[in-house]
N, C-alpha and C positions, 0 to 999 in steps of 0.2 A: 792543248787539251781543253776542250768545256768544262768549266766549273760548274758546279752540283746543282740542280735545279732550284730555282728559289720561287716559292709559292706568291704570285702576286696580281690581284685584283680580281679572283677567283680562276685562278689559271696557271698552265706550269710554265713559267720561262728560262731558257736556256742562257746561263749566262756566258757571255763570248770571251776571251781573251782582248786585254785593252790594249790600246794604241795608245803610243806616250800622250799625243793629244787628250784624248778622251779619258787617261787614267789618272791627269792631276788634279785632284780638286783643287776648286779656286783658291786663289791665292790670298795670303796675308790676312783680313780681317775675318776671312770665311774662315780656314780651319782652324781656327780659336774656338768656332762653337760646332762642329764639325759632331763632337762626341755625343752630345746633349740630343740630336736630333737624327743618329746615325745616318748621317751624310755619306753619299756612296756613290761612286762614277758608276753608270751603267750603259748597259748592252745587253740585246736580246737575240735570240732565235725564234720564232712562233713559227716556224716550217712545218710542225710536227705533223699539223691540223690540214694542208693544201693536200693530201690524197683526198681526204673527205672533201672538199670545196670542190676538187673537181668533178668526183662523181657525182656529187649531188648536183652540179652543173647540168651534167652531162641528161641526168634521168631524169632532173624535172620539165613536165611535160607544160609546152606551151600553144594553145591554137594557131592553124594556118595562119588563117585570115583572123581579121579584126571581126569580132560577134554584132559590132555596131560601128560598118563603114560611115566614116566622115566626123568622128568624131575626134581622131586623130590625139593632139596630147592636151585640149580643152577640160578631160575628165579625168585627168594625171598623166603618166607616164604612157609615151607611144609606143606600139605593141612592135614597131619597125627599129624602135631605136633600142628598147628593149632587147631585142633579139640579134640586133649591131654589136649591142655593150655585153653580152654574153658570147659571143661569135669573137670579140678580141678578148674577153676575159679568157676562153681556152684558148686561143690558138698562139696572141701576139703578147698579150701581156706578161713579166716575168718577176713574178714574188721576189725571187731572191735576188736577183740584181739589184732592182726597190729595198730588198733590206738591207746588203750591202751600203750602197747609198745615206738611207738613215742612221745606219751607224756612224758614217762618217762626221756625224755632229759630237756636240758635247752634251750629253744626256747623264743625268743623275736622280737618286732618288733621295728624298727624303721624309722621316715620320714625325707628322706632326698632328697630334690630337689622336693618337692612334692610327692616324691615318696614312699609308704610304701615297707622298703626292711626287709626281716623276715630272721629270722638269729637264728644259735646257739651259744650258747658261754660254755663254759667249761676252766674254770681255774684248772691250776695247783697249789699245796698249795707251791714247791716252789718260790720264790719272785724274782729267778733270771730266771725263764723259759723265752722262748723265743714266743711273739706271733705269729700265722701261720696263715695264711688266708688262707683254701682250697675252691676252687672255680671248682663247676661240668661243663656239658655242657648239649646238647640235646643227648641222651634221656634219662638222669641220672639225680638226682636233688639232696640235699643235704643229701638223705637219701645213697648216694653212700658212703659217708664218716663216716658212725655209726659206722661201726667196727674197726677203727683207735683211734677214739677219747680217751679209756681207755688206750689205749697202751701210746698214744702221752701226756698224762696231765699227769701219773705215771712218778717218778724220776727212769731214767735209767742209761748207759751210753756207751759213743759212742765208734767206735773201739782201740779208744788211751786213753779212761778210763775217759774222761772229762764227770761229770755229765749232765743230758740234760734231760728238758724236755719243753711241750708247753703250753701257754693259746689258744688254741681251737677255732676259728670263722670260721662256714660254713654257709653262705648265701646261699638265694636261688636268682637267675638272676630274676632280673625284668621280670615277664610274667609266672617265675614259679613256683608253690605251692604256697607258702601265700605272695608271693611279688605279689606287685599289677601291671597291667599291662603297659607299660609304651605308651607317646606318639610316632605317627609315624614315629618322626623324630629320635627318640633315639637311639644310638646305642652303641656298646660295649665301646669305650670310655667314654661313659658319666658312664657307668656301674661301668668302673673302677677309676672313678672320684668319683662316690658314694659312690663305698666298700672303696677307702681311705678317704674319709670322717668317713667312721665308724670306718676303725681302729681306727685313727688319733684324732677325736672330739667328735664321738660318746663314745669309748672306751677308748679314754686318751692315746693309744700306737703312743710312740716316735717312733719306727719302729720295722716293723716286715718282714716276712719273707712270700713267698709267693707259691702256687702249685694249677697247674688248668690244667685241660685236657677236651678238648674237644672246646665246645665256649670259658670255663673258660683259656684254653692254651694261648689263644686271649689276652684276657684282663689282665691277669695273666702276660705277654708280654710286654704289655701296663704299668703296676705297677712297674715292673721291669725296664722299660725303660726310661719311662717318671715321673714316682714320685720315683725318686733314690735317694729323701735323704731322705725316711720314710719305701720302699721295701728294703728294703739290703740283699736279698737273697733270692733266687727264686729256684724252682725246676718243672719238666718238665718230663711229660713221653709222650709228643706229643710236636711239634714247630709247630708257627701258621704261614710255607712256606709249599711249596711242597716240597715235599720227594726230595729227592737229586736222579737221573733220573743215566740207567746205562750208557750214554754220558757221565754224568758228571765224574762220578767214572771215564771214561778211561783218560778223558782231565786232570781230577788231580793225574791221578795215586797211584789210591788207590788198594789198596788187601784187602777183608773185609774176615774175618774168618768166618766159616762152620755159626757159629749162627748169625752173621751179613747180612749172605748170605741171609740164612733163611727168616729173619723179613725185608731184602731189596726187595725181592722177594714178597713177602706178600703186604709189602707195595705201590709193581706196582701193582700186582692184586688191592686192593684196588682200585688205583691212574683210574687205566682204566674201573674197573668193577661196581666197587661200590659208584657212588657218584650219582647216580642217582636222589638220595633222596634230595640230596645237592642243586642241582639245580632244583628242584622243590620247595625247602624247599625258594631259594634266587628269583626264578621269580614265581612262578604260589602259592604262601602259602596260597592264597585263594579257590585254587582248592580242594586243599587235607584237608584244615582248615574247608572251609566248607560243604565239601564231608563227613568228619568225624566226626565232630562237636558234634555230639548225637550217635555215633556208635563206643561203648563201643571195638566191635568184632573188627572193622578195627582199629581203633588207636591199638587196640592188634596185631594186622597183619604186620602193618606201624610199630610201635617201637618196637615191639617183634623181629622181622627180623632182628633189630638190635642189639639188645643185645643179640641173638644168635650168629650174623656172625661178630660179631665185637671184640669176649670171644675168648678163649683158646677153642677148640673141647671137651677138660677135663672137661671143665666149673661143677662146683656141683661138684667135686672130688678134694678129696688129701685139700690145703689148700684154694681152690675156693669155696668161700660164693653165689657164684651165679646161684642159681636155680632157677627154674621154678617161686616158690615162691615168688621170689625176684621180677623176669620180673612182674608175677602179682599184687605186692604189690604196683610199676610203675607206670602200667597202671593205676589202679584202683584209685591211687591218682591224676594222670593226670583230670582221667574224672572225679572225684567228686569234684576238683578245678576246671573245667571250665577252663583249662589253656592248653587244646591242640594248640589249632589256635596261642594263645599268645607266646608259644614255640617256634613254628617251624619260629615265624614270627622274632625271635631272625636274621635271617639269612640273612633275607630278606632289613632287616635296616642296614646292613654293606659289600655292591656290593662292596667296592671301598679298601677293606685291603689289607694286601702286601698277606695273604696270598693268596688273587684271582688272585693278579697280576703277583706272581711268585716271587717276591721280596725278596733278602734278605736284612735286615738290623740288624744293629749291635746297640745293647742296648747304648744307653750312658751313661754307667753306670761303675764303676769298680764292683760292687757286686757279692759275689760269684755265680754261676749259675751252680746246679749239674742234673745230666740229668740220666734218665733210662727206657732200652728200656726193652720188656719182647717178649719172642718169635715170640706170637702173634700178637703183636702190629700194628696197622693199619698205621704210617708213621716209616720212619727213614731217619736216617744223619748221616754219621760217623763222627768220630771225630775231623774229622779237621775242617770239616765244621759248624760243633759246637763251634769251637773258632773264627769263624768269625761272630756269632750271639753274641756272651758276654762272660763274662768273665769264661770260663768252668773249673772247679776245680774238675770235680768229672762226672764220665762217666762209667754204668755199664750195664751188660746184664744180664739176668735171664733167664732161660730156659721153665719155666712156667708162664702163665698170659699173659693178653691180653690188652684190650682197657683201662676197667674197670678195674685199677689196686687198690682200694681203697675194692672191694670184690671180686678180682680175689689170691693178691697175698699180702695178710696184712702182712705178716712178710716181704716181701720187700721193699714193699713199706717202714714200719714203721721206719727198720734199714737205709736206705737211708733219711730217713726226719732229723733224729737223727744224720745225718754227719751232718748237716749244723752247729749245736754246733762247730764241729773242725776250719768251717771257720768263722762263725759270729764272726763280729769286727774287723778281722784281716783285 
């Protein structure tokens, strides 16, 4: 039988029946504070909502032809792939087997600062693993991080033979999927004031270790900088400044190599072409929140665009989990959470970061800080200018993978999460 509907993140969800897996809370130091924060194993149904997605699918009207041949996906999303990703969103793609699936993790809720923050947890069975907080951004949510989690809670070891592995926590930001949505005033600070709350009291971790891209780089930043004696080690495949500009390269005199060049280059394009969304997303999130609001097809257009042009061109090949399937699996949780407008509005509640103001500042922290760029990546920094953000132990490039390194380039990512074992503690 379905248990009673429990109202959460401005929306009704169905709660499922648990699986012994999914219905223990963590163990030992966790349900001691369990009461305090009403700690709670979860599971959803949002099926309710997929008649509406498909009609609206269905009747919204899109042109033949392109109104301006040759511009193809230069001026955003392409009106062929568009109508590709809509063409498997009815016909091929399958909601419920997709939720099935993410049930099958260990998902839980819990409230803290009034706020319902939903989260996964996966412990490792060894006792000395390291816990890791990864932390997504816009347009990714904590389903970016699925194909990590086996590799990261398995006993491995690192390149100097030190065994390593992690206890597993990915939240969702307040606003997105089953975290509830937060007040106006809120902003990435408070967020990351929350998520160490839950390391910290919710889950009983004396300190852990930290990785966030996107908004999560932010806050991720924040952990690292300002709760430095419970983050002790951070990793980073974006910084929350601006790219380092090619003025600056000539004032510090830098030489970046062929693949440095590459993702420096990339990362201007980005810097000039592409942040369009950014600042509509920080002043006008009403326009687009409530322009999209019930239009299943545009938030497909709106965040599809960008987990296109923000991937490797490879994307869906070689060792990138990021297909079509994926973007749709996205969206479709987007709009059956009711959580587009409360996303994008993540942006709009923090005008005033270093990273708008150009700022750099340096962590106060000694903690290790290891960093990795992938070809595609949408900022970079070289290295020197990495040791004046914290304490950098570890600097590496990849030739494949983009924004989305978590299903762009999982054996990368994994073996670099896996160094932190070499410096944690030291």
């Amino acid at each position: 039988m379905v248990s009673p509907l429990l109202s959460l993140a401005g929306f009704a969800v169905g709660l499922l029946p648990f699986t012994a897996a999914a219905a223990a809370l963590p163990s030992g130091r966790q349900q001691a504070r369990s009461g305090a924060f009403d700690l709670q194993p979860f599971q959803f149904n949002v099926s309710d909502r997929l008649p509406r997605l498909y009609e609206l699918l269905r009747e919204t009207k899109l042109p033949d032809n392109p109104q301006y041949p040759g511009v193809g996906a230069t001026k955003g999303i392409d009106l062929d792939v568009l109508k590709s990703l809509r063409e498997q969103w009815l016909t091929e793609f399958n909601w419920e087997q997709e939720q099935e699936y993410l049930n099958s993790f260990n998902h839980y809720t819990a409230t803290i600062e009034s706020q319902v923050i939903h989260f996964l947890h996966h412990e490792s069975k060894d006792p000395n693993a390291i816990p890791i907080l990864l932390t997504h951004g816009w347009p990714g949510s904590f389903m970016e991080f699925l194909p990590v989690i086996e590799s990261l809670t398995k006993q491995a070891t690192t390149e100097a033979g030190q065994n390593v592995s992690f206890h597993v926590v990915i939240p969702s930001l307040p606003g997105f999927a089953f975290s509830s949505s937060p007040p106006g005033n809120w902003s990435l600070d408070d967020t990351a004031r929350a998520f160490n709350t839950l390391m910290t009291e919710v889950l009983g971790y004396k300190e852990y270790a930290v990785h966030g891209t996107s908004n999560g780089a932010i806050l991720s930043f924040t952990l690292y900088d300002e709760y430095n004696t419970t983050a002790r080690a951070a990793h980073f495949p974006l910084m929350p400044f601006y790219s380092t500009t090619p003025d600056e390269l000539v004032l510090r005199d830098i030489t970046l190599s062929p693949l440095e060049q590459h993702i420096h280059e990339r990362s201007m394009e980005w810097t000039d072409r592409g942040t369009g969304y950014f600042l509509m997303h920080i002043y006008r999130p009403n326009t687009i929140g409530l322009g999209l609001y019930d239009h299943p097809l545009g938030q497909l257009a709106w965040a599809g665009e960008k987990w296109i042009n923000w991937a490797d061109p490879n994307a869906g090949s070689g060792v990138s989990l990021l297909n079509h399937n994926e973007i749709l699996r996205s969206v479709t949780l987007t709009y059956l959470t009711n959580t587009f407008m409360s996303s994008i509005y993540t942006y709009a509640q923090d005008t005033d970061l270093p990273y708008i103001k150009g700022i750099i500042n340096r962590a106060h922290t000694d903690a290790p800080m290891l960093v990795t760029f992938f070809r595609y990546s949408i900022g970079f920094w070289p290295e020197s200018v990495l040791r004046l953000m914290g304490n950098l132990v570890q600097y590496r490039l990849y030739e494949t993978g983009g924004f989305f390194a978590g299903l762009e380039n999982v054996p990368a990512l994994v073996a670099d999460l896996r160094e932190i074992r070499t410096y944690w503690g030291a």
